[in-house]
C-alpha positions as a Markdown table, in Angstrom:
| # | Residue | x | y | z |
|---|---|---|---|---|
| 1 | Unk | 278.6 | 99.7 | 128.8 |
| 2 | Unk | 278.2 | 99.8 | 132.8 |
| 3 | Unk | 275.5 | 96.5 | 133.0 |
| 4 | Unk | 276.9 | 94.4 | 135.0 |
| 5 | Unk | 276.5 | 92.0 | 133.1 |
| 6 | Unk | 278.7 | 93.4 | 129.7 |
| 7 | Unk | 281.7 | 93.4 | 132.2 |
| 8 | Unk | 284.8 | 91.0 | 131.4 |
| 9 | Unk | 285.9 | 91.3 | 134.9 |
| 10 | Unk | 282.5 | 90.3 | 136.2 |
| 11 | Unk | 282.7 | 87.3 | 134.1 |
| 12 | Unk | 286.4 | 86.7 | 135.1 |
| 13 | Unk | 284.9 | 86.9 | 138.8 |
| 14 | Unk | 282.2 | 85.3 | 139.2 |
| 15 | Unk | 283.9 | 82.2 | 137.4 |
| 16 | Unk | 287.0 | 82.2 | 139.1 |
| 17 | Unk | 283.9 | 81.6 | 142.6 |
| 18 | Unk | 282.6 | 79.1 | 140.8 |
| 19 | Unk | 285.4 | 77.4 | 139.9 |
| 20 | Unk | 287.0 | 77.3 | 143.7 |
| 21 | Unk | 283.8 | 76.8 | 144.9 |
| 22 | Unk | 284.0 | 72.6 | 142.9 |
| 23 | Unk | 287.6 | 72.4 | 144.2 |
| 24 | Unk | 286.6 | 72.8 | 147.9 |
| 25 | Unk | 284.6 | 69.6 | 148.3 |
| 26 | Unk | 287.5 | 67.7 | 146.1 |
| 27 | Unk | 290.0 | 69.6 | 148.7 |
| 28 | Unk | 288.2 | 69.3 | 151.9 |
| 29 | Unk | 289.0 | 65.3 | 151.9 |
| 30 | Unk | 292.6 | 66.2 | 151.9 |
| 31 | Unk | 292.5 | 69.1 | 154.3 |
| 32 | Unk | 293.8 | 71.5 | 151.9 |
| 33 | Unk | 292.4 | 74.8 | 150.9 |
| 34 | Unk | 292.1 | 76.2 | 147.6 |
| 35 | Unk | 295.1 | 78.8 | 148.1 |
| 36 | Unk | 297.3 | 75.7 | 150.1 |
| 37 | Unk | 296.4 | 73.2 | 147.0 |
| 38 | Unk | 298.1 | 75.9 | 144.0 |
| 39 | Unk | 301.1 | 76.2 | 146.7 |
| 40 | Unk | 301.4 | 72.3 | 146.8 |
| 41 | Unk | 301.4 | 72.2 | 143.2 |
| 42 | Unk | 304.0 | 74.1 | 142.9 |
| 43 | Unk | 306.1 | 72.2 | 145.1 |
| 44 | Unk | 305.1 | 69.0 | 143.8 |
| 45 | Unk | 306.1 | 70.0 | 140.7 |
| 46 | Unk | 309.7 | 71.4 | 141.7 |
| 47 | Unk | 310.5 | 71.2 | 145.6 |
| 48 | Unk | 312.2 | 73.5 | 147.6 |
| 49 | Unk | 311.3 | 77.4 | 146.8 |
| 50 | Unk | 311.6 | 80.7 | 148.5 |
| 51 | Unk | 309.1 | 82.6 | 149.8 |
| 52 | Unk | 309.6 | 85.1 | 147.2 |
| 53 | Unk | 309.7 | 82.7 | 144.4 |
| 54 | Unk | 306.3 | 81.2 | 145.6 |
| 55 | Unk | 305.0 | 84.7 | 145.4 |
| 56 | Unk | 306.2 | 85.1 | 141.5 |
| 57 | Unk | 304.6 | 82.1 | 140.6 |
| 58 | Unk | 301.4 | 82.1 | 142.7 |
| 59 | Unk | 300.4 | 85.9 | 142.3 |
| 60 | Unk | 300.4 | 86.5 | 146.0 |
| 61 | Unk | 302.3 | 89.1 | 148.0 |
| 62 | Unk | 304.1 | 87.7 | 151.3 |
| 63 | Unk | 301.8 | 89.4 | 154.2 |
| 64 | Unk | 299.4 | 86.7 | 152.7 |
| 65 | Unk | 301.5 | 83.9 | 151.5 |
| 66 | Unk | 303.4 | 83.9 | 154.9 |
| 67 | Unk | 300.5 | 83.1 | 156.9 |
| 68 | Unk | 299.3 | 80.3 | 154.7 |
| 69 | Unk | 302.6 | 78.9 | 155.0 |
| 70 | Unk | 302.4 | 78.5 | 159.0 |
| 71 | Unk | 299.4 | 77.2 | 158.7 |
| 72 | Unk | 300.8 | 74.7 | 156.0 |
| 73 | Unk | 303.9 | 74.0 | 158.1 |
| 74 | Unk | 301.7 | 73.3 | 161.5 |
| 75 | Unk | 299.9 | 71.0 | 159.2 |
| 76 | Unk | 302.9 | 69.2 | 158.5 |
| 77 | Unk | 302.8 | 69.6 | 155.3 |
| 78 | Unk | 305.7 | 72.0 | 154.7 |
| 79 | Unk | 308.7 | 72.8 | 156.7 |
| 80 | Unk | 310.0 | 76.7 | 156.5 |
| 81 | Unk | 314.2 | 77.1 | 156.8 |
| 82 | Unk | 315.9 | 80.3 | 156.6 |
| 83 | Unk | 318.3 | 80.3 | 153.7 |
| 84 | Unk | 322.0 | 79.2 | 154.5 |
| 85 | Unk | 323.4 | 81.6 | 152.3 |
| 86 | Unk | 320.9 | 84.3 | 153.1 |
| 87 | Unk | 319.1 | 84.7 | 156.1 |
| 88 | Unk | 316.7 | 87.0 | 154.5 |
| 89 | Unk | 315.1 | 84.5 | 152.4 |
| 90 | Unk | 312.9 | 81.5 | 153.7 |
| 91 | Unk | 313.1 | 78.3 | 152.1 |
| 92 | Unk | 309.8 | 76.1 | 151.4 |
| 93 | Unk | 310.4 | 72.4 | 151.0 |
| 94 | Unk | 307.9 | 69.4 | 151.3 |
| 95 | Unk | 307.7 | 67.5 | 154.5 |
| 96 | Unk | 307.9 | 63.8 | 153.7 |
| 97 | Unk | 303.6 | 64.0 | 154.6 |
| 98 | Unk | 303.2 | 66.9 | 152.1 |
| 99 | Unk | 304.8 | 64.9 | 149.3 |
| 100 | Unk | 302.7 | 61.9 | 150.0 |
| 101 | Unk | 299.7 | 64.1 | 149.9 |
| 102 | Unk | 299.9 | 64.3 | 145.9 |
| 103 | Unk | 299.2 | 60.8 | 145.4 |
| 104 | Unk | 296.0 | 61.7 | 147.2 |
| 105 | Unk | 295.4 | 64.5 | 144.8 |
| 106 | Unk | 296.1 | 63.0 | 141.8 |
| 107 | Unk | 292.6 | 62.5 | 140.7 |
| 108 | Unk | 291.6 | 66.4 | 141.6 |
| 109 | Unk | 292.5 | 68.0 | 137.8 |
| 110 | Unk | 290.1 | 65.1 | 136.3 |
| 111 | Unk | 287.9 | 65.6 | 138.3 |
| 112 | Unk | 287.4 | 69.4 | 137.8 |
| 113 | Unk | 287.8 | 69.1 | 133.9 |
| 114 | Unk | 284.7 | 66.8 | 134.0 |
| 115 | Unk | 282.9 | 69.2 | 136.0 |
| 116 | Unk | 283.9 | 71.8 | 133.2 |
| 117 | Unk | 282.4 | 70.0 | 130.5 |
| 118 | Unk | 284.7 | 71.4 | 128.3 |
| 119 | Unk | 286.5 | 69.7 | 125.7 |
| 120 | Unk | 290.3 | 69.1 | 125.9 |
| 121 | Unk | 291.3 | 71.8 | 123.1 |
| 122 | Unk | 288.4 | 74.1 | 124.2 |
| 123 | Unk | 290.0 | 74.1 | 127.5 |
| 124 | Unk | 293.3 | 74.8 | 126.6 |
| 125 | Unk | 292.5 | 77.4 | 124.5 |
| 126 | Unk | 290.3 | 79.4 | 127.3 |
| 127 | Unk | 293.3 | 78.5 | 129.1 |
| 128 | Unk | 295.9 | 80.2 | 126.7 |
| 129 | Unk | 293.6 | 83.3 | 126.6 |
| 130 | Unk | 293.6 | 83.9 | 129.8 |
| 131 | Unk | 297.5 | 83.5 | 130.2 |
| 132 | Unk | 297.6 | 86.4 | 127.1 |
| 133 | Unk | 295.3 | 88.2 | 128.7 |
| 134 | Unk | 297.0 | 88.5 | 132.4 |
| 135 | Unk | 300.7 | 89.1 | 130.8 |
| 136 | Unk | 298.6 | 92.0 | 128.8 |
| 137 | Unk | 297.0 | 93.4 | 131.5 |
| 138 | Unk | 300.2 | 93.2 | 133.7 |
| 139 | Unk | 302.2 | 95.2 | 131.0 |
């Protein structure tokens, strides 16, 4: 039971490298790191979060989401507003630059599931495992 090898989250590790390391050459062209691509997607897919809600949805605690975000906003990718209701809370919204940058990045999920070589159901049902298995482990 301890080879290295016999270990799920070995597996789950050493994939989840490999798997950043083919977005990076996909990203690099749009200036976008890994972590600042699953932030854009998010936005692209429903504009205008809080910080917190970012975190929820991304996994990520705020001492490392918050510096990201600076480094997204001096990109001009991302503006940051403090909450008119609620000064406590900072408001992410796409600049008009970050939401032409998804036309740019439309071909990046194609690309990847080629790399995969994985068939469309095969995929979604590694995917749908590993959803189950994260809301398990995070019970």
């Amino acid at each position: 039971m301890l080879r290295l090898d016999s270990q799920l989250c070995f597996a789950l590790y050493a994939t989840s490298l490999a798997m950043t390391k083919l977005y990076k050459p996909l990203l690099a062209p749009l200036g976008l790191t890994y972590p600042q691509y699953l932030v854009m997607l998010v936005l692209w897919e429903r504009d205008d979060h809080t910080v917190l809600e970012l975190g929820e949805l991304l996994q990520l605690d705020s001492g490392t989401l918050t510096p990201l975000l600076k480094r997204m906003e001096a990109a001009g990718w991302v503006s940051r507003q403090r909450d008119a209701t609620d000064e406590r809370r900072v408001r992410i919204s796409l600049t008009p630059q970050g939401a032409a940058l998804r036309e740019r990045a439309e071909g990046v999920p194609e690309a990847i599931f080629c790399q995969a070589g994985m068939a469309i159901d095969e995929m979604s049902s590694l995917r749908r495992q590993l959803h189950a298995l994260r809301q398990q482990l995070q019970a």
